[in-house]
N, C-alpha and C positions, 0 to 999 in steps of 0.2 A: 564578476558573475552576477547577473539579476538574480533574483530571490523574487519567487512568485507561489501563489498557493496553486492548488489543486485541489476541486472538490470532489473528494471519494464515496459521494453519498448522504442522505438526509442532511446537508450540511456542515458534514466535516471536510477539512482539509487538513492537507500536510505540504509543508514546505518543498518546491520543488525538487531545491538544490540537495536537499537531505536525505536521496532516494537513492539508493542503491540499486534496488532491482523490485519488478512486479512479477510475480510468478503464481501458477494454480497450484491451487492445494491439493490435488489429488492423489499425489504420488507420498508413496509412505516416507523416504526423506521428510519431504518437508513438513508432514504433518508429525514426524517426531521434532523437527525444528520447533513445530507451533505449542506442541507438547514442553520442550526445554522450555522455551521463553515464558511461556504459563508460567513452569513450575519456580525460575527465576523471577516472576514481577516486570518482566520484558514486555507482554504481550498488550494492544492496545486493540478492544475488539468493536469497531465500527458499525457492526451488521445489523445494530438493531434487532437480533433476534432470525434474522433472514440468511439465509444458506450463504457460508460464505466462497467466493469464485474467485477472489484475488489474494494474494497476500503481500504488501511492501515489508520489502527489509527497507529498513535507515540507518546512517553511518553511524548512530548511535548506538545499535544492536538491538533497537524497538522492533516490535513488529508489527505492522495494521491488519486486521483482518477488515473485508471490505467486502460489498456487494456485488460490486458491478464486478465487471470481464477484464481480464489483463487489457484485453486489445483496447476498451473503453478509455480505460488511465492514458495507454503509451498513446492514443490518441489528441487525450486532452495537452499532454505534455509536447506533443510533437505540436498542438496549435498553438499553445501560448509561448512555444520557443520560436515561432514563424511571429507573432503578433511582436514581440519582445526585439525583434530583429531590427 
């Protein structure tokens, strides 16, 4: 498998292969999800301060808070998995 990053914003990235899934926050699940990881020291929050629109889960049970749009990430991942090809 490549191992490639993804930048999720002002500069951060997170390893491709380490992504589980990108999802909005909107829905009261996941923001009790983002609530547990908080309250475990799981949570890793990206946003600089800026509303957050995405969240990755990682196979480690991390979770990123991020700025941009779901669609923005599975975009970037669908190009660097076409470059990587």
């Amino acid at each position: 498998m490549v191992s490639y990053f993804i930048n999720i914003g002002f500069g951060n990235v997170v390893a491709s292969h380490r992504i589980v899934s990108v999802i909005s926050p909107e829905s009261a699940p996941v923001k009790r999800l983002i609530q547990e990881s908080k309250d475990q020291g799981n949570l890793i929050d990206a946003t600089y301060g800026r509303r957050t629109r995405a969240v990755i889960v990682m196979d480690s049970g991390h979770l990123v808070l991020t700025p941009l749009q779901p669609e923005t990430i599975a975009h970037r991942l669908h190009t660097k998995e076409e470059v990587h090809e």
